[in-house]
C-alpha positions in Angstrom: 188.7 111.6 136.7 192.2 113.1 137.2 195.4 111.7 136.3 198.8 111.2 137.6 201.7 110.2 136.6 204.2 108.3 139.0 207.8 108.0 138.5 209.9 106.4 140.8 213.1 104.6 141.4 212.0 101.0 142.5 208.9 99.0 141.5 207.5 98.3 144.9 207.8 102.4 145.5 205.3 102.5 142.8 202.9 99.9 143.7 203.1 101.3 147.0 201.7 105.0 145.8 199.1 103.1 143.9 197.7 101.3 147.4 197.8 104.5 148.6 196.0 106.3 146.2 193.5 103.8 145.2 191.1 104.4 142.5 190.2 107.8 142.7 192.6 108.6 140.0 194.0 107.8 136.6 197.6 106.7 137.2 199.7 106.2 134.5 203.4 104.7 135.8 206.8 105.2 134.1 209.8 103.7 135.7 212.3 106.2 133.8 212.1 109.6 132.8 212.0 108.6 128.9 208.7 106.5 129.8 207.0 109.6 131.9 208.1 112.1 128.9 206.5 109.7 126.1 203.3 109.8 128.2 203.3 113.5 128.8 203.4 113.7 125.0 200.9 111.5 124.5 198.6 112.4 127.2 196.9 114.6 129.3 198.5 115.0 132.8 197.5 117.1 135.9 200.2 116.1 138.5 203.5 114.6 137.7 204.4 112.8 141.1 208.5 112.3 141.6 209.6 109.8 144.3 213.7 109.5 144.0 216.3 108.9 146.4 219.2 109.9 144.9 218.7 110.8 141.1 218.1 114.7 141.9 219.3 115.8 138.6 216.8 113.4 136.8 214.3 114.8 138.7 214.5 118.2 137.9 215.0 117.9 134.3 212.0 116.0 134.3 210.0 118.6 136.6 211.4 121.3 134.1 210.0 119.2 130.7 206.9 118.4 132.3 206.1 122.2 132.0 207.4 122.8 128.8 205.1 120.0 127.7 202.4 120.5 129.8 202.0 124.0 131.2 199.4 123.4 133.2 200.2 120.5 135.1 201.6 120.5 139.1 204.8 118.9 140.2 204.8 116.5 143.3 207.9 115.6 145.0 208.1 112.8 148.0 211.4 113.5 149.2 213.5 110.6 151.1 213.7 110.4 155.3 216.3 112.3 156.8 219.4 111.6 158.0 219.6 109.7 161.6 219.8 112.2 163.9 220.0 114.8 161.1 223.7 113.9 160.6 225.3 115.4 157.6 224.2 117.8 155.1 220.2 117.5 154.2 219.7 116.1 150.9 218.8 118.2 148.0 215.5 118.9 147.1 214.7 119.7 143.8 212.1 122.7 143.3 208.3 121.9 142.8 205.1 122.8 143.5 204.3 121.0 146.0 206.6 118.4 148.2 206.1 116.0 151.4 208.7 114.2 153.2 208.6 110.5 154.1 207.6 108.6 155.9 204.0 110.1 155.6 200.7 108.6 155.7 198.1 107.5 153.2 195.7 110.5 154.5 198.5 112.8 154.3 200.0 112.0 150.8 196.1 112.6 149.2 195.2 115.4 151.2 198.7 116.7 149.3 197.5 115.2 145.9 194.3 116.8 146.5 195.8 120.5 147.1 198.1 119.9 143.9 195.1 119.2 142.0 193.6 122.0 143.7 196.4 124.2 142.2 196.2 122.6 138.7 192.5 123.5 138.1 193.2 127.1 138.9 196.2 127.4 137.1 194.1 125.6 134.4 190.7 128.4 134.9 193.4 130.9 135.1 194.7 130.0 131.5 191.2 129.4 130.1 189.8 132.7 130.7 193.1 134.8 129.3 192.6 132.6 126.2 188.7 133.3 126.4 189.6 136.9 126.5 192.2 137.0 123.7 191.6 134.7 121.4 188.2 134.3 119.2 187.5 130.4 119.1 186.8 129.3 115.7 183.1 128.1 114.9 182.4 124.6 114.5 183.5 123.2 111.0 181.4 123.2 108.7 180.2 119.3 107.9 180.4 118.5 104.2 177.0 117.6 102.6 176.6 113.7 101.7 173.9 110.6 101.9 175.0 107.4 102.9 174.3 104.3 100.1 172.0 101.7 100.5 175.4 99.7 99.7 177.0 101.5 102.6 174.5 101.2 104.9 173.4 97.6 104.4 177.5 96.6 105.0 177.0 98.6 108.3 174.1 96.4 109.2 175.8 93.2 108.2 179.0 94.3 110.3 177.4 95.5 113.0 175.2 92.0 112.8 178.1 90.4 112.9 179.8 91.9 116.2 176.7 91.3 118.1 176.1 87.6 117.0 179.5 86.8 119.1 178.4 84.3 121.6 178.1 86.9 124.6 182.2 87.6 124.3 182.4 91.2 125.5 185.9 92.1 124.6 185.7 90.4 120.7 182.0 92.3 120.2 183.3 95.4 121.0 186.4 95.1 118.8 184.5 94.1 115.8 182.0 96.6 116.5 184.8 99.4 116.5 185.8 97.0 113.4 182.3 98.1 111.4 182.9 102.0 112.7 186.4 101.5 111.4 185.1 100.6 107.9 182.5 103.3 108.1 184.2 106.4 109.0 188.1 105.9 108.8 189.1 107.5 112.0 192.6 108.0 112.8 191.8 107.1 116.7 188.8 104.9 118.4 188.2 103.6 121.4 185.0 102.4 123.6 184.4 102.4 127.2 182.4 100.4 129.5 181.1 100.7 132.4 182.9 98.5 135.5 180.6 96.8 137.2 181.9 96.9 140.5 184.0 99.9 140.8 181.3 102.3 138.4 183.8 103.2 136.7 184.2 103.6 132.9 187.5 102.0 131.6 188.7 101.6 127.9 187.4 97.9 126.6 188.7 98.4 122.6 190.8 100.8 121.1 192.6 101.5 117.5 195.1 104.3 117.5 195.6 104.9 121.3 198.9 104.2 122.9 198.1 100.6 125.5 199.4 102.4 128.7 196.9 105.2 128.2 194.2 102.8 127.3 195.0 100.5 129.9 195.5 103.0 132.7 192.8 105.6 131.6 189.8 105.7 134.1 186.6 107.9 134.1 184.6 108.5 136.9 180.7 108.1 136.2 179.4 110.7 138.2 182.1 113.8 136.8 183.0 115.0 133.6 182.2 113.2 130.3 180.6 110.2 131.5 178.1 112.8 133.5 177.5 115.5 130.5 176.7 112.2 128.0 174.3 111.2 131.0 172.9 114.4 132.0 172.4 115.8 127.5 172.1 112.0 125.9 173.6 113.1 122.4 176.7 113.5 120.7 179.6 115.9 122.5 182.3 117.6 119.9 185.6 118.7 121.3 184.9 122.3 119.4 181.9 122.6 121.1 183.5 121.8 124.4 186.1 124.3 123.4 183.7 127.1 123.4 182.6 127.0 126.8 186.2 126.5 128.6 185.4 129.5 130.7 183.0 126.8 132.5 184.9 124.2 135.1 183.1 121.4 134.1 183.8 122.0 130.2 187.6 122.4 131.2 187.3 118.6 133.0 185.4 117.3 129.4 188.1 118.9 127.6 191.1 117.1 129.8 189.7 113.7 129.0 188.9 114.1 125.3 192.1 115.4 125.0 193.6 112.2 126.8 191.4 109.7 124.7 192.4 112.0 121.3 188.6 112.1 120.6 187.0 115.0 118.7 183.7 113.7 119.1 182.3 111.1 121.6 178.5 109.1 121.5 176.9 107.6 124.7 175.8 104.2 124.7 172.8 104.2 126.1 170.4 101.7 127.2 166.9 102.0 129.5 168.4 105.4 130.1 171.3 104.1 131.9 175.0 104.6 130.2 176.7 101.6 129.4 179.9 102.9 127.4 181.3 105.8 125.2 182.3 105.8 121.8 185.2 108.3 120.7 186.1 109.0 117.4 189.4 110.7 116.5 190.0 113.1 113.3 189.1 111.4 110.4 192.2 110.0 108.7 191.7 112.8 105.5 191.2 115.1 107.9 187.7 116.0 107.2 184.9 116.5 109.6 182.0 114.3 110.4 178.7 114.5 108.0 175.3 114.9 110.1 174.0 111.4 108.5 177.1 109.5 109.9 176.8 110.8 113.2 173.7 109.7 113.3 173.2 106.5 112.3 176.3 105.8 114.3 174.5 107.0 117.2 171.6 104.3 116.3 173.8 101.9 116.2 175.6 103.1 119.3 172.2 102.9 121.1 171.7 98.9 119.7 175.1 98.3 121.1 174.7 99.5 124.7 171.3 97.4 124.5 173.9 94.4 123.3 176.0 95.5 125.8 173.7 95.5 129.0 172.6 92.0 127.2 176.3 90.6 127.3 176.6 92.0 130.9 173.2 90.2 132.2 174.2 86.5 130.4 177.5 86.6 132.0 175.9 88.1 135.1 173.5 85.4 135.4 176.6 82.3 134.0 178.2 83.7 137.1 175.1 83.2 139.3 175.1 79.6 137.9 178.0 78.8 138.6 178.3 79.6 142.0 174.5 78.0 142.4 176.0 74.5 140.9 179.1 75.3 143.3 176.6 75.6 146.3 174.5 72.4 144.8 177.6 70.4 144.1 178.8 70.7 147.9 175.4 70.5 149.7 174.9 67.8 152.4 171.4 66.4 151.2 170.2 65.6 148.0 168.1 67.6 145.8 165.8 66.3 143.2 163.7 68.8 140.9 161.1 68.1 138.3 159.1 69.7 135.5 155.3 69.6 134.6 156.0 67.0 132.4 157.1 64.8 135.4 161.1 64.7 133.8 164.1 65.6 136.3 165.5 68.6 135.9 167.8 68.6 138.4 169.5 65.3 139.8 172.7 67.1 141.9 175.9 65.3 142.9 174.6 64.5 146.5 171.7 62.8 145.4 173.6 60.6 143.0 175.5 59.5 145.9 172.5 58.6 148.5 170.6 57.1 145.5 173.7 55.7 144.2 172.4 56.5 140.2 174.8 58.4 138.1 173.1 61.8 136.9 173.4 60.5 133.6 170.8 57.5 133.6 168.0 60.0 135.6 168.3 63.5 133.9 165.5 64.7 131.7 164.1 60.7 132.3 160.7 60.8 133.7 160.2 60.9 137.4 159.4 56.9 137.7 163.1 56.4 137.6 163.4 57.3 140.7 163.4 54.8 144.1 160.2 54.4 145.4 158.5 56.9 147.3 160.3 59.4 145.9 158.6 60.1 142.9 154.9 60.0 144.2 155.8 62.3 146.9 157.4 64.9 143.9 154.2 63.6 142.1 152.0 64.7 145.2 153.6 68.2 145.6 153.5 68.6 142.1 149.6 67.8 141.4 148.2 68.4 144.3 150.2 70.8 146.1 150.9 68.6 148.9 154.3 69.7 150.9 156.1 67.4 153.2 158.1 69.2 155.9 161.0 66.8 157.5 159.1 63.6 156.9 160.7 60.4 157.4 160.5 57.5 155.0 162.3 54.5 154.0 163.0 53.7 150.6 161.7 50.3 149.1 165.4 49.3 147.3 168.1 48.8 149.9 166.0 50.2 153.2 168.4 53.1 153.2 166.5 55.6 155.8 166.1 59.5 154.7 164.4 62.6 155.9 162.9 64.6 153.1 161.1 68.2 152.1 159.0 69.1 149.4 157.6 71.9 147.7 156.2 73.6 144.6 158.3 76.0 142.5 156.6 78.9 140.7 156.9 81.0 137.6 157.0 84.4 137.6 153.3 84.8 137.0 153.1 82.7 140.1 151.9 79.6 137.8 153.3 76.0 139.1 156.7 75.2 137.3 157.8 72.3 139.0 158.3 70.3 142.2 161.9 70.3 144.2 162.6 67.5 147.2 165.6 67.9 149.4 166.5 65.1 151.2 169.1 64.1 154.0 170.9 60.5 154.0 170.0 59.3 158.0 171.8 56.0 157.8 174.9 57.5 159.7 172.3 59.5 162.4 170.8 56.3 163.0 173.5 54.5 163.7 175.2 56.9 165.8 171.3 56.8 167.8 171.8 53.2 167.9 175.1 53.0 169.2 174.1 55.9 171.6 171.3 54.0 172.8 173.2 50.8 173.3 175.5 52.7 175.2 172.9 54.2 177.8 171.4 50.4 177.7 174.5 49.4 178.8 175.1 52.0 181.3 171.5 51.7 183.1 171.8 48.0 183.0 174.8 48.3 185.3 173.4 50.9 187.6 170.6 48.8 188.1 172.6 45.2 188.1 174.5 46.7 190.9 171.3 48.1 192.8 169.5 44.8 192.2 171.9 43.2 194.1 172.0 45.6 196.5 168.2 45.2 197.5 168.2 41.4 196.4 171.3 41.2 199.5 169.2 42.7 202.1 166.5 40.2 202.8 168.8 37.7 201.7 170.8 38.0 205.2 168.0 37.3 207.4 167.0 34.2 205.2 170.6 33.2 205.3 170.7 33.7 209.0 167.5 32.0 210.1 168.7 28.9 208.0 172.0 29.1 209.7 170.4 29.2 213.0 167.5 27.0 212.6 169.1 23.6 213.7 170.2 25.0 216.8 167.7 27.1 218.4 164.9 25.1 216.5 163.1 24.5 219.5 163.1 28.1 220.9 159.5 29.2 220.5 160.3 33.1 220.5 163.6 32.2 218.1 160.7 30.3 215.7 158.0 33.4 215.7 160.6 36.2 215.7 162.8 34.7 212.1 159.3 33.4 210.7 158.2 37.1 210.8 161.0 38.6 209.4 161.6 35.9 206.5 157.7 36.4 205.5 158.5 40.0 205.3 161.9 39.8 203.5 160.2 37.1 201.1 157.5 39.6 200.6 160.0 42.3 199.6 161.8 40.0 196.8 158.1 39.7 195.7 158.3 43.1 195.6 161.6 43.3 193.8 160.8 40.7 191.1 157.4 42.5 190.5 158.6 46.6 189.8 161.4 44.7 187.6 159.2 42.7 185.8 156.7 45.6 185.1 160.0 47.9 184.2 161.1 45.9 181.8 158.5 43.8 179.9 155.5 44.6 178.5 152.7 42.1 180.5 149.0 41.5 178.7 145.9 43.7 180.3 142.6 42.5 181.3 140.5 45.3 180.6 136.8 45.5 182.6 134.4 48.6 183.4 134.9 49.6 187.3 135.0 52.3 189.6 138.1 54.4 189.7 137.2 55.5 193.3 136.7 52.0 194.7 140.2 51.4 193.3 141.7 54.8 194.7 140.4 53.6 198.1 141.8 50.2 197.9 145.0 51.3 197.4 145.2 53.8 200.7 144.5 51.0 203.0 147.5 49.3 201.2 149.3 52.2 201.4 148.9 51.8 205.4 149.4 48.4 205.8 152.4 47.8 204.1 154.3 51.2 203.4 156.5 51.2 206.6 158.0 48.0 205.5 158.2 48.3 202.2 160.1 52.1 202.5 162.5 50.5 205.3 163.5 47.9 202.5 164.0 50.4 200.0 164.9 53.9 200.9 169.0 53.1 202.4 168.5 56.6 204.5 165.1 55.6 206.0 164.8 57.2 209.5 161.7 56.0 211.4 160.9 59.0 213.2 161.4 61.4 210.5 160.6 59.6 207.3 156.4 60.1 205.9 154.1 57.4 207.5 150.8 57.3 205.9 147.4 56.9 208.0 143.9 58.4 208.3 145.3 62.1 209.5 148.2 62.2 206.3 146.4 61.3 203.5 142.7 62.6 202.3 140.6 61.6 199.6 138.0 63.7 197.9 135.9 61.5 195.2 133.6 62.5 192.7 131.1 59.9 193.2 129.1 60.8 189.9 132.1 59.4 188.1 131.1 57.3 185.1 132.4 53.6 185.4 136.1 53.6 183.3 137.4 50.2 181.4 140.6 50.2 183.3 142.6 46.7 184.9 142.7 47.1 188.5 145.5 45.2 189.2 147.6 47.1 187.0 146.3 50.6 187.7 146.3 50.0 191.5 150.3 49.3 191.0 150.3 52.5 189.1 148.5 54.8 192.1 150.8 52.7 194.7 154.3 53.4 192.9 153.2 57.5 192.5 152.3 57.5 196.3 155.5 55.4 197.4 157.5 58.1 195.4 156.2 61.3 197.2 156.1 59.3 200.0 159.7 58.8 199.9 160.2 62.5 198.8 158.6 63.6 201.8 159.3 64.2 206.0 156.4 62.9 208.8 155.0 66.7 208.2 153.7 65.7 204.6 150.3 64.9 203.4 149.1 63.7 200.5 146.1 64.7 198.7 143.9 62.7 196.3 141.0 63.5 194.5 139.4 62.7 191.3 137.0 64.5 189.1 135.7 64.6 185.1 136.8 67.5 183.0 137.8 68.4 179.3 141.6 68.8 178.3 143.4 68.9 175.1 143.8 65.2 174.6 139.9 64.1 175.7 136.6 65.5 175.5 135.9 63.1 178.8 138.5 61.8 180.6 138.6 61.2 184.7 140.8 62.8 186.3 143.1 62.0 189.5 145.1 64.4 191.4 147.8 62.9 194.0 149.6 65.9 195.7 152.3 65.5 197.8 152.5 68.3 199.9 155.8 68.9 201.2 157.3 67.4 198.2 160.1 69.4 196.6 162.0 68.2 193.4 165.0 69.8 192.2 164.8 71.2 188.3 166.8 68.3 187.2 164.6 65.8 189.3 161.7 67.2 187.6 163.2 66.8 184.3 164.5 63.5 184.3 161.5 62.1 186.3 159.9 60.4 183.3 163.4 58.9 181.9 164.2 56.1 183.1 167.9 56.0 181.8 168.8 59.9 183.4 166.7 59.2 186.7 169.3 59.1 189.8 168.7 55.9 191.1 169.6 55.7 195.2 166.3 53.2 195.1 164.0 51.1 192.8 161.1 53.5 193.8 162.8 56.2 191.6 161.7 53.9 188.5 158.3 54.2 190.5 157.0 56.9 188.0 158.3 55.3 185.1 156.5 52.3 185.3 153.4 54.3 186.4 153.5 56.2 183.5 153.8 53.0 181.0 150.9 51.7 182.9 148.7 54.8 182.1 149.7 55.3 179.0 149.0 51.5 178.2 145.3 52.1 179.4 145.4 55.5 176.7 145.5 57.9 179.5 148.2 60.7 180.3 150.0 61.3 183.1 152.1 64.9 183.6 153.6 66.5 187.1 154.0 69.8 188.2 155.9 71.9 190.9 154.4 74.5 192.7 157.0 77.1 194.4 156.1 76.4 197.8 157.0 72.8 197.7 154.1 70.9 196.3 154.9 68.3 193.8 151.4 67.6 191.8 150.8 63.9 189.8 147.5 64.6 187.5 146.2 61.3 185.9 143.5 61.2 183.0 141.8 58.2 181.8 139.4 58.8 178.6 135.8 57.6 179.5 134.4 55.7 177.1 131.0 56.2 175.2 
């Protein structure tokens, strides 16, 4: 990776060139000249990068030193904003390689970096190959002849031991692994780098000898340079052999960065052929070479350190997971209980203690009988025999507190049962917000139909109240007699007829249950239908019109039986209500060009292998969407008139016999009632 140096002449100028930049280089930062020339001394830099207002004098000496001390690197110089309106004299602007004038962009500051570095490697190549040409490179040093003691070798082992037996601490393993190399070899410089996780990048972890702000700011790219030649050959690189080959660009970019880490050799750390971190030795402190033997059991050991390395990285890879899986536990809604094969609770999180109200502390690793009952045979169940319950509602025994819960098995990685886990969900506040939400639409429907009672209740009431009123005085008026006596015995009839659809809406009445014909029935109730509807409709439909409204008879309504039906245990009474209140409703739904359609059959459907079936079709029927909807709820159903709880109560009826009854809408305006009654064997 490249490196820059940045020198400016306010703090937030640098941290603003480092947004800017990013990570795609090294930057090292001095905030005076004497801290950018003590890391030019110390370091290898390709571009020095200047950024001065006014200190033009500073910035040239340090432009000038910065080639003395490093020939090869390229100046950079972000000159201030002009003038307004160019008044005045330009500023000065010192003499560099390359310069840019603010205010410029992020793209436009790196596409200059990029040409500088450009520049650099050329200039660097240039150099290279003169050298290459002129001057012979001395061979490698010759490596003294020695065997490491079993003394030596078993202190190694113990030290190394030692740095790896540190409780999964990264930073103190590494330092007392560089510790152990210390001991071994005596190098005047060390220092180890690892591999970021995140950014793939390999930054200095422990050092001896190396100046901090290099270590600290020193960054090598995994894919260029060292960290790619270690990956690429897997073995030991020597700065004299990287010497040697200087005419090649990527040798020149090895030697830049062993130069900037003062390492004459460096060892990869490798581990399931992935590299985890470099180890770099500087020139031994007597100033001899590097026996064969001690490179190589270092690079054994270096190979059982990346493995220690990649281990350190998983524990605290999966402490991390852990925590942020007791985070997610810790703040979750329901409950969750897990258990072992040996029936003990392995987990018991915060929201469970809460519903259960049993501090983790009394239940973990206890068996699963601590639990309230049914929790523990239902883990039991899932557990044993594999048996999962999906949103299944129970109650528990202690306090009748209400919950919804899920189970299921948890397996091993050879797909082996490891456990049972139930999550569950506290519904004490969902019921009672159902409660109070059903209290509330009691409420509500109880005054709509207060208000309609009295409404229809009125009605008949005035001619009662009128014939009484009257009676004394036109008592012995024959035609007064006849005419109020009619109309009373009607009007009586309808209250009848009130206090009955009331009665049958809102209480549950016993059933007399006898075999009979459904046909017989059907027919029964059309000649009622006849006989009374014209009454009953005026009574009960506030927008009846007489001469528009449906009026049933022999040429409106037709009945096709099955006569091969089997007899069905049905009451008649009750049943006949149901086929009258179905009828009134279409009826009611429906102008004088209607008809209505009955039949009945047998046939299969999903609910009966037998059943009898009856069809009432009003044709010329059309429901709205929400009509349709709401028909069956009797606490949405628009209520101009007590025969909109018509199908309601039909539908109780039915279903009170164990028969089904559903509806249908054609487009062209035909509202269809299908009734089944099972047939019994």
């Amino acid at each position: 990776m490249r490196s820059l140096l940045l020198i400016a002449d306010t703090r937030e100028q640098l941290t603003e060139l480092q947004k800017l930049l990013g990570d795609a280089y090294t930057l090292f930062i001095a905030e005076s000249q004497g801290d950018a020339l003590e890391c030019l001394q110390i370091t290898k830099v390709d571009v020095v990068v200047g950024a001065f207002e006014t200190r033009a004098v500073e910035i040239v000496q340090l432009f000038e030193q910065a080639k003395v001390l490093q020939p090869h690197c390229v100046t950079l110089y972000l000159a201030p904003p002009l003038p307004p309106n160019n008044a005045g004299r330009e500023r000065f602007v010192p003499q560099s390689d390359f310069s840019i004038r603010r205010p410029f962009s992020g793209d436009e500051l790196r596409l200059t970096v990029k040409q500088a570095i450009e520049k650099q490697q050329l200039i660097e190549g240039l150099a290279s190959h003169r050298e290459q040409g002129s001057v012979q490179r001395p061979s490698l040093p010759l490596k003294p002849t020695g065997e490491l003691s079993l003394a030596r070798i078993g202190q190694i082992l113990r030290d190394f031991a030692k740095a790896f037996s540190s409780n999964f601490d990264l930073e103190r393993a590494l330092n007392l692994f560089l510790d152990a190399v210390g001991e071994l070899l005596r190098p005047s410089r060390l220092s180890i780098l690892a591999r970021n996780r995140t950014t793939h990048v390999f930054e200095v972890r422990a050092y001896r000898g190396l100046q901090p702000k290099v270590a600290e700011s020193l960054r090598l790219r995994a894919d260029e340079g060292l960290p790619r030649w270690l990956t690429t050959e897997a073995r030991i690189i020597h700065r004299a052999e990287v010497e040697t080959h200087l005419h090649i660009p990527a040798y020149r970019e090895i030697h830049r960065e062993m130069q900037a880490l003062r390492s004459v050799a460096s060892i990869p750390l490798i581990a399931a052929g992935a590299l985890v971190g470099i180890l770099n030795l500087g020139e031994r402190v007597t100033g001899l070479p590097y026996t064969d033997d001690e490179l190589e059991v270092l690079f054994s050991l270096a190979g059982q350190a990346a493995i220690g390395i990649q281990d350190i990285h998983l524990y605290q890879e999966l402490q991390t997971q852990k925590v942020f899986i007791e985070n997610i536990l810790t703040y979750m809604s329901n409950g969750m209980i897990s258990i072992g094969l040996d029936e003990r609770i392995r987990i018991f999180i915060h929201r469970a203690a809460e519903i259960l109200q049993k501090p983790p502390i009394e239940v973990l690793n206890e068996d699963l009988r601590q639990l309230p009952s049914p929790l523990g045979d239902l883990l039991y169940e899932t557990l044993h025999h594999g048996v999962s319950y999906d949103q299944y509602e129970i109650v528990l025994a202690a306090g009748k507190r209400p919950l919804k819960v899920s189970t299921y098995q948890v397996f091993d990685e050879r797909r082996q049962v490891s456990g049972s886990v139930m999550v569950f969900e506290d519904l004490t506040a969902q019921k009672q917000l159902d409660e109070g939400r059903r209290r509330a639409d009691r409420l509500d429907f109880l005054n709509r139909v207060v208000g309609h009672i009295a409404h229809e209740i009125k009605n008949p009431l005035v001619s009662i109240k009128t014939f009484i009123e009257l009676l004394d005085e036109r008592y012995d008026d024959p035609e007064f007699r006849s005419y109020f006596s009619n109309v009373v015995k009607h009007d009586v009839k309808a209250l009848d007829n009130i206090t009955e659809i009331l009665v049958d809406f809102s209480r549950k009445t016993p059933y007399r249950f006898e075999y009979g014909d459904v046909n017989t029935t059907i027919k029964n109730c059309i000649l009622s239908l006849m006989s009374s509807s014209r009454y009953f409709m005026k009574h009960h439909l506030e927008d009846y019109r007489e001469q528009q409204s449906f009026k049933p008879d022999i040429s409106n309504i037709e009945f096709t039986p099955n006569e091969n039906l089997p007899l069905v245990r049905f009451d008649e009474e009750k049943l006949s209500k149901a086929f009258i209140y179905i009828c009134f409703y279409l009826m009611s739904k429906m102008k004088s060009t209607g008809k209505l359609l009955i039949s009945s059959d047998m046939s299969d459907n999903e609910y009966y292998d037998k059943a009898s079936c009856i069809t009432i079709i009003g044709i010329g029927c059309n429901l709205s969407h929400t009509e349709l909807q709401q028909l069956f709820d009797p606490f949405n159903v628009e209520q101009s008139n007590l025969l909109d709880v018509g199908p309601c109560i039909a539908q109780k009826i039915i279903e009170d016999h164990g028969g089904r009854l559903n509806v249908q809408q054609a487009k062209d305006g035909q509202t269809t009632f299908m009734i089944a009654l099972p047939i019994s064997s």
